[in-house]
C-alpha positions, 0 to 999 in steps of 0.5 A: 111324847117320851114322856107319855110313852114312859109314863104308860110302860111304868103304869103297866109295870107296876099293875095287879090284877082285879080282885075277884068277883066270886068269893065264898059268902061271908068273904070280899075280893082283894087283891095285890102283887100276889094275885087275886083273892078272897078275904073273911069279913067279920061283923058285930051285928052290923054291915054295909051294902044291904048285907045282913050279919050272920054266923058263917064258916069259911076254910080260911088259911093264914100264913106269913109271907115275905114283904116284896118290893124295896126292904132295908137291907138286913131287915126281913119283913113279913105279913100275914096273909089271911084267905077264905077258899070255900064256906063250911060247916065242919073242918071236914068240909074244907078238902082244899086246905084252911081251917073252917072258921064259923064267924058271924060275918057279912052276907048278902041278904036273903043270902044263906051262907051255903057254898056256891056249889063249886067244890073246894077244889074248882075254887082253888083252881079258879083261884090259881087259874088267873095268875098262871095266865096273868103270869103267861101274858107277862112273859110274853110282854116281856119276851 
C-alpha cells in the first residue's frame, strides 16, 4: 500500500501539463516542464494527418533557455527553445513578439493559413493563462 500511495505522489510530482490544442496553423502543441506551447512545423512538400503544404507565416521567437533538472555541476546546459504565437503575413503583423517567418509548412486541408481570429495578444495571454493557474494549483498542492 506504501508503495502504491508513494508511487502516485512521484507520478504527480513530475507531471507537465497538456500540450495546447489551439496553435496558429502551420504550428503543433508541445509541451514540457516550461509549460504548454506551440511549435513551427516545416514541410518539403509532404505531410501527414490529410495536411497539405504550404507557404505560411508564423511570428516565431527562439531563444536559449537553461536546461532544468539534474546538470554536472560546473557544466551550464542550454536549449534552444523555438515557438510560434500568432500567423502572419509581414513583421508588422507580429505585435506580440517573435519574427514572422514565411515557411511552407503543414496545414490542415482546405486550411488557408490565416490567423484564427484571436489577436496576437489574446493568444500570448492564453498562452500565459494555463501556467499561472497550473502554477496557482500546485501551490496550494503544496501548501
Amino acid at each position: 500500500m506504501l508503495t502504491l500511495l508513494l508511487g502516485t505522489l512521484s507520478a504527480h510530482a513530475d507531471a507537465v501539463p497538456p500540450p495546447p490544442e489551439d496553435c496558429p496553423a502551420g504550428a503543433v502543441g508541445q509541451t514540457n516542464h516550461d509549460g504548454p506551447y506551440c511549435t513551427p512545423t516545416t514541410c518539403d512538400g509532404t505531410c501527414d494527418d490529410g495536411k497539405t503544404c504550404r507557404s505560411v507565416g508564423l511570428c516565431v521567437i527562439s531563444e536559449e533557455r537553461p536546461c532544468g533538472g539534474m546538470t554536472t555541476p560546473g557544466e551550464t546546459c542550454t536549449y534552444t527553445h523555438v515557438e510560434a504565437l500568432a500567423t502572419c503575413d509581414e513583421q508588422s503583423d507580429c505585435t506580440a513578439g517573435g519574427e514572422c517567418v514565411i515557411e511552407d509548412r503543414c496545414v490542415a486541408s482546405g486550411g488557408c493559413g490565416c490567423s484564427t481570429g484571436a489577436s496576437p495578444a489574446a493568444a500570448l495571454v492564453l498562452g500565459v493563462l494555463p501556467l499561472a493557474l497550473a502554477s496557482r494549483r500546485r501551490s496550494r498542492a503544496e501548501a
